[in-house]
N, C-alpha and C positions, 0 to 999 in steps of 0.2 A: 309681350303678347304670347298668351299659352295656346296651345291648340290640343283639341281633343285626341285622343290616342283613336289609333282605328282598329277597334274592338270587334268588329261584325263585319259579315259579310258584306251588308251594305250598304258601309258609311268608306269600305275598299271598293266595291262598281261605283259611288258615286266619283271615285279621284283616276278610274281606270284603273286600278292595279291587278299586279299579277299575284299569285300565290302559290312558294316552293313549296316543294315536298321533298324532303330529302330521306333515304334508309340507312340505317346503321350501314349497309353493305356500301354506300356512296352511291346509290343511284339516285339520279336528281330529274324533278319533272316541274317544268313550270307551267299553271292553267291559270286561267283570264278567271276572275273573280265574277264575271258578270257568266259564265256556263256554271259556276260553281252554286252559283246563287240559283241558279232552275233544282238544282238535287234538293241542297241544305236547305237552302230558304234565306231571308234578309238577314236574321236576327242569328244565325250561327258564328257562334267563336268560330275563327280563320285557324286560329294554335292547336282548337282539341279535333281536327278535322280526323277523319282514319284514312289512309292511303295503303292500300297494297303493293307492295312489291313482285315485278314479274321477276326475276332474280332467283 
C-alpha cells in the first residue's frame, strides 16, 4: 500500500502537522501548517518555504 508524499501545504493541515524550520546557525522553530497555510496558501511546497532568522 503506497501513500502519497505530502508535497503541500494542504494535504500537511489535512494530517495536522507541524512544519520545522531549521538555520544553518541551529536555530529551530516549529509552526502548525494550518497558520502557515493562511500566509502561503494550500498548494505551497512545505521545502521551498523562506524563514528568517532572528539570530
Amino acid at each position: 500500500m503506497a501513500h502519497d508524499p505530502i508535497d503541500t501545504l494542504g494535504k500537511a493541515t489535512r494530517h495536522n502537522m507541524l512544519v520545522k524550520a531549521e538555520c544553518s546557525c541551529g536555530n529551530v522553530r516549529y509552526c502548525r501548517s494550518a497558520d502557515l497555510i493562511m500566509v502561503y496558501g494550500g498548494g505551497a511546497d512545505p521545502l521551498k518555504l523562506k524563514f528568517d532568522c532572528s539570530r
